[in-house]
KOLVEXDO-396334 format. One record per residue (C-alpha): residue in one letter; x, y, z. Coordinates in pm, 1 decimal. Example, Ala and Ser with C-alpha at 12.3 -4.5 7.8 and 13.67 -1.06 7.14 Angstrom:
 code        u        v        w
    A   1230.0   -450.0    780.0
    S   1367.0   -106.0    714.0
***
This chain:
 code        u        v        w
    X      0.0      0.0      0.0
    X    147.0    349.8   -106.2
    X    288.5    550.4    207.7
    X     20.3    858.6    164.1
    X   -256.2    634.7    157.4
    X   -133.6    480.1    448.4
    X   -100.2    798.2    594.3
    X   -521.5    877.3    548.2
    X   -627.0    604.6    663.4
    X   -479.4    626.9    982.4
    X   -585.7    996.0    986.6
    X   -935.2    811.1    982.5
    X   -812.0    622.9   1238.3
    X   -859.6    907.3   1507.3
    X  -1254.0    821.6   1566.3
    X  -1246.0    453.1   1413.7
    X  -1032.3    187.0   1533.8
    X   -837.9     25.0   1269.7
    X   -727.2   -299.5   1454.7
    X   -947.8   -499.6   1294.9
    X   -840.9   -415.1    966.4
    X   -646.0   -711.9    802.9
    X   -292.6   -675.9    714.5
    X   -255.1   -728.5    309.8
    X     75.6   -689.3    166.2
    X    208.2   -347.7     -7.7
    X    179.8   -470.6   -358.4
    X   -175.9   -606.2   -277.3
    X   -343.4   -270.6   -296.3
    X   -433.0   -107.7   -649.0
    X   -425.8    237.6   -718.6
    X   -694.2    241.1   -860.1
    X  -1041.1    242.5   -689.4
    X  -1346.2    156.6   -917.2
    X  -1701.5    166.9   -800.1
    X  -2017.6     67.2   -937.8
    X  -2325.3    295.3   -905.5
    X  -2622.3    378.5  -1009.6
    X  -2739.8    743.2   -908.9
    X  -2523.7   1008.6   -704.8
    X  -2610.9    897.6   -366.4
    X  -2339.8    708.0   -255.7
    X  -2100.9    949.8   -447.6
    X  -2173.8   1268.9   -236.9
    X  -2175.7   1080.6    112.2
    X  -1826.2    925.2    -31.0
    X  -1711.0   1309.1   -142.4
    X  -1873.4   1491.1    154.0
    X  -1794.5   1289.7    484.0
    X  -1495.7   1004.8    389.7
    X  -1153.5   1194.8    557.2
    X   -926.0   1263.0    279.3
    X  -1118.1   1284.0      0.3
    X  -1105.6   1500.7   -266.5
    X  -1297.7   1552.0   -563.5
    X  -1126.0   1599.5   -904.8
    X  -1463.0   1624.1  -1158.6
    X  -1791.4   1430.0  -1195.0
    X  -1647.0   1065.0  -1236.2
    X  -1332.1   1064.8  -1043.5
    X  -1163.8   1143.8   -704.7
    X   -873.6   1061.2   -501.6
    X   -839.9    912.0   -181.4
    X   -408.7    915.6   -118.7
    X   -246.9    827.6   -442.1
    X   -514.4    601.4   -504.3
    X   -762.1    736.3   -852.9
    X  -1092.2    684.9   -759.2
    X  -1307.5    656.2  -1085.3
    X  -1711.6    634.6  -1052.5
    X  -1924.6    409.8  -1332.9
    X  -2267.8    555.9  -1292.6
    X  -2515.4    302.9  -1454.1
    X  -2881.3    385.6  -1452.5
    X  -3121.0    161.1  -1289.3
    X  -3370.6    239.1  -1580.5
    X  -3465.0    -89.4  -1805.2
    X  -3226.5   -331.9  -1561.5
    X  -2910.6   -124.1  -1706.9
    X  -2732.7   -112.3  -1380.9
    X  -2790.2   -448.5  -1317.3
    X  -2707.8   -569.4  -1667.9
    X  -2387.9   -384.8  -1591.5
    X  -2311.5   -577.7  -1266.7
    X  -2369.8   -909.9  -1468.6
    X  -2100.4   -810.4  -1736.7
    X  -1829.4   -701.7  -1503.3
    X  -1830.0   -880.4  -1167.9
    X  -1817.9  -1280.3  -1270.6
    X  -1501.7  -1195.2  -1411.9
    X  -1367.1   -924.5  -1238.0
    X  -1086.0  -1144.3  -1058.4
    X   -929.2  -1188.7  -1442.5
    X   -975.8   -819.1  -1474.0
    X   -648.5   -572.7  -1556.9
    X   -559.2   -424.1  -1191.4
    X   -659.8    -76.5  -1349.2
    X  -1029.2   -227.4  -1465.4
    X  -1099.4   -444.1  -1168.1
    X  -1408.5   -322.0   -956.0
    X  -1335.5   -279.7   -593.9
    X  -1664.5   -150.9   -488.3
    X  -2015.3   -157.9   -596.3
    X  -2367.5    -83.6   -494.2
    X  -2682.1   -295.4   -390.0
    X  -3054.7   -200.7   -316.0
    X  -3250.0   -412.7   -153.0
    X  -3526.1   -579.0   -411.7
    X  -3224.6   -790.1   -583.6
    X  -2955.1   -788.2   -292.7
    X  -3016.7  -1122.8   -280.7
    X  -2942.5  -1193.9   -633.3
    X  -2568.0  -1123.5   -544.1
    X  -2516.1  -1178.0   -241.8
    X  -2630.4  -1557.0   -283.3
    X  -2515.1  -1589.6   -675.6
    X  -2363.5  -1938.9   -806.0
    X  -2041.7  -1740.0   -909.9
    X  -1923.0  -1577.9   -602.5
    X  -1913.6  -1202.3   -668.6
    X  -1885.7  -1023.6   -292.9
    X  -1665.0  -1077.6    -52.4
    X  -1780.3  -1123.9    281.1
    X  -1708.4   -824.7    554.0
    X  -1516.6  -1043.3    823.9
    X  -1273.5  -1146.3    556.8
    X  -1203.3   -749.8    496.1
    X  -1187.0   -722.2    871.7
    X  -1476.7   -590.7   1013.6
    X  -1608.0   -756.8   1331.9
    X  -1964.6   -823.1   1478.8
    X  -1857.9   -560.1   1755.4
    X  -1778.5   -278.6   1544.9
    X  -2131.9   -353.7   1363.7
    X  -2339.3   -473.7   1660.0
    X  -2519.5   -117.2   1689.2
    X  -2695.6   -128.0   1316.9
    X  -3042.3   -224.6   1284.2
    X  -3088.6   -590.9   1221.6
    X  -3295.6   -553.4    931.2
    X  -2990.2   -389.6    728.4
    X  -2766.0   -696.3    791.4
    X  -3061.5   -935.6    749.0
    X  -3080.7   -805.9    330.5
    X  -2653.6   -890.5    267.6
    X  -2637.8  -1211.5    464.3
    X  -2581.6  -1482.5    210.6
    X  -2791.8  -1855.0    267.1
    X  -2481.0  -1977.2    498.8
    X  -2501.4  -1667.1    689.4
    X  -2187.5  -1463.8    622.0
    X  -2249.1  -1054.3    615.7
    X  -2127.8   -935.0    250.4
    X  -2224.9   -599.8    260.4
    X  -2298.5   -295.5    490.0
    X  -2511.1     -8.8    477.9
    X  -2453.5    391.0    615.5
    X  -2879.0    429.8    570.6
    X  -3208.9    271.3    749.6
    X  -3476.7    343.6    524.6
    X  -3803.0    299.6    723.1
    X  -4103.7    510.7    595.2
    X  -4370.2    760.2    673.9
    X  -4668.4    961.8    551.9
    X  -4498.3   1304.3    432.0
    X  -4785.7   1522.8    395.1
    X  -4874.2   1907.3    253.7
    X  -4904.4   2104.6    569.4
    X  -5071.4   2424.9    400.9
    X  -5332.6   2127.7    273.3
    X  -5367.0   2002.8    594.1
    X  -5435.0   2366.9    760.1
    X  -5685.5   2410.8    439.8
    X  -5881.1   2083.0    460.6
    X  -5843.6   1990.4    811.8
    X  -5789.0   2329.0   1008.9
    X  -5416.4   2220.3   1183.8
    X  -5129.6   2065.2   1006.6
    X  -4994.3   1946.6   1361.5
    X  -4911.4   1570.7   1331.5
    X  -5086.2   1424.8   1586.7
    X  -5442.9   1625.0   1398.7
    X  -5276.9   1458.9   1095.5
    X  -5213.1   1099.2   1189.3
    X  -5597.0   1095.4   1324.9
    X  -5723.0   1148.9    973.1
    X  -5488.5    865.4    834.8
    X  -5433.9    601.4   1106.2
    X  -5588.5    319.9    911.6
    X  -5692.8    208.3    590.6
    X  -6020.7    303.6    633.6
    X  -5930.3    622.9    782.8
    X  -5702.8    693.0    488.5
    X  -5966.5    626.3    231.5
    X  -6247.0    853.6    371.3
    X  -6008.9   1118.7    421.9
    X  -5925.7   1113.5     72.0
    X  -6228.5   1207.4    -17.5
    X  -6276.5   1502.2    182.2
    X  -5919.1   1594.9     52.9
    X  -6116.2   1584.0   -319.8
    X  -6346.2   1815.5   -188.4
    X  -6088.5   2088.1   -144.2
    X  -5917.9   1992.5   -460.9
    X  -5615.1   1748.9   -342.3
    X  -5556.1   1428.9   -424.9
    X  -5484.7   1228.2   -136.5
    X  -5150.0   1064.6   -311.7
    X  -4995.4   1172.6   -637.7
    X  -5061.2    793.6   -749.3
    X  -5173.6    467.4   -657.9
    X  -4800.5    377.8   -645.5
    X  -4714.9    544.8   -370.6
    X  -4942.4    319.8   -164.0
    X  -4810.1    -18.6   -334.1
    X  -4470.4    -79.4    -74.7
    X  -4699.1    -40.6    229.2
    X  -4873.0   -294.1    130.8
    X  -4632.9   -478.9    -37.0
    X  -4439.4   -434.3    259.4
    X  -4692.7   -640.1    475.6
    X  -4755.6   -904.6    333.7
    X  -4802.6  -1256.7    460.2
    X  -4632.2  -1467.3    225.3
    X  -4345.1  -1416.5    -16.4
    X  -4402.0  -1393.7   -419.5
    X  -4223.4  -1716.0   -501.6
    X  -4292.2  -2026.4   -285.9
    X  -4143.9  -2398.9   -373.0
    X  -4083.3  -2236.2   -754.2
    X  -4435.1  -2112.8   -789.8
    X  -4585.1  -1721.6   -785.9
    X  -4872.6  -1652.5   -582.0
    X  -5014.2  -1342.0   -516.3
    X  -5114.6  -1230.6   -142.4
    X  -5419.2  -1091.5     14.1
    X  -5248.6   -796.4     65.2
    X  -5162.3   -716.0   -260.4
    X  -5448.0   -799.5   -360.4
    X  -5647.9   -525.3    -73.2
    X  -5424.3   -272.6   -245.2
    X  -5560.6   -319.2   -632.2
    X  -5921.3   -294.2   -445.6
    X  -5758.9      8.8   -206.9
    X  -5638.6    200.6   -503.4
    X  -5955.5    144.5   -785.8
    X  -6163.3    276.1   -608.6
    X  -5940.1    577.1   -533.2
    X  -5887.4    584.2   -934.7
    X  -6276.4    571.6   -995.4
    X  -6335.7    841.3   -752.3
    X  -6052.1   1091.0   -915.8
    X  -5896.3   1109.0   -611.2
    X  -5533.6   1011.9   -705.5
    X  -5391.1    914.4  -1040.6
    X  -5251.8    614.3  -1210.3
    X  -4875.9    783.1  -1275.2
    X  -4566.4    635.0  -1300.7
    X  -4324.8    676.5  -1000.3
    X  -4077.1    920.7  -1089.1
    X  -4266.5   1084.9  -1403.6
    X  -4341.4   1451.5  -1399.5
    X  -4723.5   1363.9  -1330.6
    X  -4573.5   1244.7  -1007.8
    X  -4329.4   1498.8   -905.5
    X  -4565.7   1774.7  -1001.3
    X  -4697.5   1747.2   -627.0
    X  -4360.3   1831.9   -510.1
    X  -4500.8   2190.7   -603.8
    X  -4803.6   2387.0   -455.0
    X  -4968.2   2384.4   -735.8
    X  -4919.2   1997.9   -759.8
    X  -5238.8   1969.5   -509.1
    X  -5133.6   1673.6   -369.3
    X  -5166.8   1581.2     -2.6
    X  -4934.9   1325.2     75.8
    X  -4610.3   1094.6    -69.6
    X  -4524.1    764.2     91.8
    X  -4147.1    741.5    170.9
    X  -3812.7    708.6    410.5
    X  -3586.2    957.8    486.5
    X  -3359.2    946.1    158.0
    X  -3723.0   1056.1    -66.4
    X  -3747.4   1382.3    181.6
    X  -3385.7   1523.4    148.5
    X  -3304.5   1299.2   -185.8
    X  -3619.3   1312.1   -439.5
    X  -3813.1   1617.2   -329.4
    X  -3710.1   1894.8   -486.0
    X  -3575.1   2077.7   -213.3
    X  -3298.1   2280.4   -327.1
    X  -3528.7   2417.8   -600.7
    X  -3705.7   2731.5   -508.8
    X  -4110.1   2740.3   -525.0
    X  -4067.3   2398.5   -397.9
    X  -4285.1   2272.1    -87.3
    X  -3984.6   2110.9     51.1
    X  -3754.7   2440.8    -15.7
    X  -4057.9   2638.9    175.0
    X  -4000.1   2394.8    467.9
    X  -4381.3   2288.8    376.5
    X  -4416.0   1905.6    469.2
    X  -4436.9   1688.3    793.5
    X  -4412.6   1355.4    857.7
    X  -4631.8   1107.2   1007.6
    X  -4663.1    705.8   1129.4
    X  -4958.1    686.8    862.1
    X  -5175.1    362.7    811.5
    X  -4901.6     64.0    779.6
    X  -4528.2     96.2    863.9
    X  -4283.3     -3.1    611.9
    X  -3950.0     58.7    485.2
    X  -3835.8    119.9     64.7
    X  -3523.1     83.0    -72.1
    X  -3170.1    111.5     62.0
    X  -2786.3    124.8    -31.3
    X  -2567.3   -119.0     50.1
    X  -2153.4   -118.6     30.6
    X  -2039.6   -402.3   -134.8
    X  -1668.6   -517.0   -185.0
    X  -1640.8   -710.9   -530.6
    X  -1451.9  -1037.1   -530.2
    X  -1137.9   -951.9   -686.7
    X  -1061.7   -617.3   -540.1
    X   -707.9   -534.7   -520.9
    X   -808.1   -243.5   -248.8
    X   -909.8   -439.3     -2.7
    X   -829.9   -235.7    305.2
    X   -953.9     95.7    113.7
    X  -1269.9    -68.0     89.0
    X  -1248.4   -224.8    439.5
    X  -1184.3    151.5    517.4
    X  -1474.3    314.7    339.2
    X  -1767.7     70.6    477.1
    X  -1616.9     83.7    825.9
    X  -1603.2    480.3    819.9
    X  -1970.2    539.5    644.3
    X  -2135.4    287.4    833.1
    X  -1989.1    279.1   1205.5
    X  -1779.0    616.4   1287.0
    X  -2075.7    729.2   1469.1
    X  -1926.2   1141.3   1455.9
    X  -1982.3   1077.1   1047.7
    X  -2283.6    938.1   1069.8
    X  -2441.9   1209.4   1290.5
    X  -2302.5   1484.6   1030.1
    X  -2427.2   1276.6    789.4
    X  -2786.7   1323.0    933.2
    X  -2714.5   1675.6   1013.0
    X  -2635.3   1762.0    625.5
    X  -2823.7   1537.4    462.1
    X  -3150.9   1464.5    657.0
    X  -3036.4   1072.1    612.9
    X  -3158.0    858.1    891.2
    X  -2851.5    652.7    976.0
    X  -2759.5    301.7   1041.1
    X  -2702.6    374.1   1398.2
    X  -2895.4    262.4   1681.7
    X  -2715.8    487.2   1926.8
    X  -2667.7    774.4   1740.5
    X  -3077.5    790.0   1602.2
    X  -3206.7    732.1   1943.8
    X  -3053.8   1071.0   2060.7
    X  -3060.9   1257.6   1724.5
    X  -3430.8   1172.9   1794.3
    X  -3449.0   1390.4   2133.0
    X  -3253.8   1693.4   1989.6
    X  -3403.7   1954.9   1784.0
    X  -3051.7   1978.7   1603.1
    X  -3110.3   1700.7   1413.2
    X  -3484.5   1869.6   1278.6
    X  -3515.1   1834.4    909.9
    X  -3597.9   2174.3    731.8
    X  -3764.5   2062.8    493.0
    X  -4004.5   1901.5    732.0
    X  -4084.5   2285.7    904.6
    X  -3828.9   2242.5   1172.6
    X  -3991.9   1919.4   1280.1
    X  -3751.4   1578.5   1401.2
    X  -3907.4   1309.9   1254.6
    X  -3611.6   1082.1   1361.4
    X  -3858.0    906.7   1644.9
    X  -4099.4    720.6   1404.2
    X  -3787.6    623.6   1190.5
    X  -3627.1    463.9   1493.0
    X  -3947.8    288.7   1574.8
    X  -4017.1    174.2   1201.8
    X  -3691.6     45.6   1160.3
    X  -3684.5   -138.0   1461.1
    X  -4009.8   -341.6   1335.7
    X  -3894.7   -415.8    981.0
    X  -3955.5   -773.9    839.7
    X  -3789.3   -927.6    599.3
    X  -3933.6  -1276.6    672.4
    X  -4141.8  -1215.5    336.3
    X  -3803.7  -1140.5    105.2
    X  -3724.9  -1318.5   -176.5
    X  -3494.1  -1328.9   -490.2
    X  -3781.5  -1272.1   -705.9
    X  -3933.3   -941.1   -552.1
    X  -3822.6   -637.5   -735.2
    X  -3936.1   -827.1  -1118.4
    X  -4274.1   -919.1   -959.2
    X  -4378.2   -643.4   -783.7
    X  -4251.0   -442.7  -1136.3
    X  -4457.9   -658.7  -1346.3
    X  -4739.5   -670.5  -1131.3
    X  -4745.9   -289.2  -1095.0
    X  -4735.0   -307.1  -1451.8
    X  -5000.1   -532.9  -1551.3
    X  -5254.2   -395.1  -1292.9
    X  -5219.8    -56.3  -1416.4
    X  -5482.4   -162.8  -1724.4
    X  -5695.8   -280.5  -1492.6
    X  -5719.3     86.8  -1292.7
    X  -5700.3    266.8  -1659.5
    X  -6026.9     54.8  -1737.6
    X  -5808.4   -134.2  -2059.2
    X  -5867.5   -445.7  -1893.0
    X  -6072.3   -639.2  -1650.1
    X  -5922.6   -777.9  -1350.4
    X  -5922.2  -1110.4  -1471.5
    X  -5726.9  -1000.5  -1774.1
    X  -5503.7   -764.4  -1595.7
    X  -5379.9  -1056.8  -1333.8
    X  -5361.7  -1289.3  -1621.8
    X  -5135.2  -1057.1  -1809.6
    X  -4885.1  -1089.3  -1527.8
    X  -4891.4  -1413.4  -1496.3
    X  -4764.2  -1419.7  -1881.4
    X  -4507.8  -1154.7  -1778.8
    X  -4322.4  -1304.6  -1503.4
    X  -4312.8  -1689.2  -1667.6
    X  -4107.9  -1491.2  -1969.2
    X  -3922.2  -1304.1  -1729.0
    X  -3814.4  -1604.2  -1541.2
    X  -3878.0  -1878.4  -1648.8
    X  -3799.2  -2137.7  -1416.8
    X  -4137.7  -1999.9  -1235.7
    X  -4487.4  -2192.9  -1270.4
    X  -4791.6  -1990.4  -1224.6
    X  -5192.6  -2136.7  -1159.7
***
């Protein structure tokens, strides 16, 4: 390893032990560092809170003599993932320059890697890190990257447990208080939820900018997984959201819009008129809009409550790639971003993030430091410590992210009236037997 990298990371050293990092030889360490992305996430909390990093343009950094050079893949059409199937089954053949050291996982196809026939991850005990130094993350995180024989391959700096965000001007308009505890009344339950949608109508809100911004609460407690013994079944509870959500459609009280389209966004926006997104921490200070001005979010203009269901979307997870020649770098990066507790509370503090960090959440939660702005001064940090403390990933399977996608897809002629619900289920059927075929379907 070259002398000034040596010399950062024990500069990181100073709130981190580094005993438990292994001891590789000199000439085992690259100098170049390649990761594997798929939005700019990762990249910021890498360029804004990592000790000794410094940013030379959009794609590349250093970190000591080492290059740091950033492949940013879209997720859009499976291109990330296509990319991740190209480079890592052969990355240990790869040129030392070309070889990836680090790459990126959510959690609908974690699993896909993590338990893959060709070994692609490296688990986190053989870069060093012990179940001390990650004992005080939420169980759910570690739960998603442990493989089928139970070895940890990958770490995450984020919980990503969900609330209601909701309008507060709409919620002074419609209900006469946008205090939370007035709010959560008119949405505790599924019921609740519904009928308050359409007094939302009245005053010319929709109650969610789509029907898909109710599907992961649902999705998110269900009974039974999508794939059992090879075959795809489809649970009650998916099945209470396509009754939920048509009858929200038929009464024009929310939309059938893609997540992530400008018909969704557009709520992001007073004159959106929408009452309320679904989401975790990252879709507040990440997704919302708020460094643009006019924005709700920018104004300070949303809150955050419990809502019907709890349940948790998405997640990043730091994975090393079999093959690495920077081994302790990356040893260095996941231990730094996902255990130096003083970077993970800055990390909330500039970010609004809701950290992997039992000890540091629970009192972030009790001080009005850690209040998100874009929430009106409000620290919503309590209900994520409570959701992500409840998560269940009993339900998980490898198959998740292409049913619920197809699903979502198939269902969506059903609430446009271009199909009947019949037709609509038996269109996904179709869809997931060509997507993977080793399924059977009734």
């Amino acid at each position: 390893m070259n002398k000034k990298l040596i010399s950062v990371l024990m500069a990181t050293a100073v709130t981190a032990s580094m005993a438990a990092v292994p001891t590789f030889a000199e000439d085992a360490e690259g100098t170049v560092l390649n990761i594997q992305c798929w939005n700019e996430e990762f990249k910021s909390r890498l360029t804004d809170h990592y000790p000794g990093y410094e940013e030379i343009d959009g794609t590349t950094g250093k970190i000591g003599d080492v290059t740091v050079k950033w492949t940013i893949t879209p997720s859009d059409d499976n291109a990330y993932q296509n990319q991740l199937d190209t480079v890592l089954p052969e990355n240990e053949n790869a040129s030392a320059d070309e070889k990836t050291d680090l790459f990126l996982l959510e959690a609908d196809y974690a699993k896909k890697y993590i338990n893959s026939e060709v070994e692609v991850t490296v688990p986190v005990k053989d870069l060093g890190l012990t179940d001390e130094e990650l004992a005080g993350q939420y169980q759910y995180t570690k739960d998603v990257v442990t493989d089928a024989d139970g070895n940890l391959r990958g770490v995450s700096w984020q919980g990503c447990p969900g609330v209601l965000i909701y309008n507060r001007e709409a919620a002074k308009e419609v209900f006469g208080s946008d205090d939370p505890e007035t709010v959560q009344e008119k949405v505790k339950d599924w019921d609740t939820f519904n009928a308050t949608a359409a007094e939302l109508k009245e005053a010319g809100y929709n109650v969610m900018a789509t029907v898909n911004d109710s599907y992961r609460v649902y999705s998110n407690n269900v009974t039974s997984p999508w794939v059992v013994d090879g075959k795809v079944q489809i649970d009650d509870n998916i099945m209470a959201w396509v009754e939920a959500s048509k009858a929200l459609v038929d009464a024009g009280e929310t939309t059938t819009a893609e997540l992530w389209s400008d018909d969704w966004s557009k709520g992001f926006y007073p004159d959106g008129k929408v009452f309320a997104y679904f989401g975790p921490a990252w879709l507040i200070n990440f997704s919302m809009h708020a460094d643009e001005e006019g924005s709700i979010a920018n104004q300070g203009g949303w809150g955050a409550v419990v809502g019907p269901q709890g349940f948790y979307w998405g997640g990043t997870w730091i994975a090393a790639a079999k093959g690495t020649d920077n081994p302790t770098l990356v040893a260095d990066i996941m231990r730094q971003l996902t255990t130096n507790e003083d970077i993970m509370k800055d990390i909330v503090k500039a970010d609004s993030d809701f950290v992997n960090n039992k000890a540091a959440m629970e009192a972030a939660a009790t001080d009005d430091a850690y209040a998100f702005s874009v929430l009106g001064g409000q620290n919503p940090l309590a209900m994520f410590c409570e959701g992500a403390e409840s998560i269940d990933l009993s339900t998980m399977g490898d198959y998740d992210q292409g049913c619920n996608e197809e699903f979502q897809k198939a269902i969506k002629n059903y609430f446009d009236d271009n199909a009947t619900l019949d037709e609509a289920i038996a269109q996904f059927k179709t869809a997931i037997v060509e997507k993977y075929p080793e399924l059977t379907v009734d």
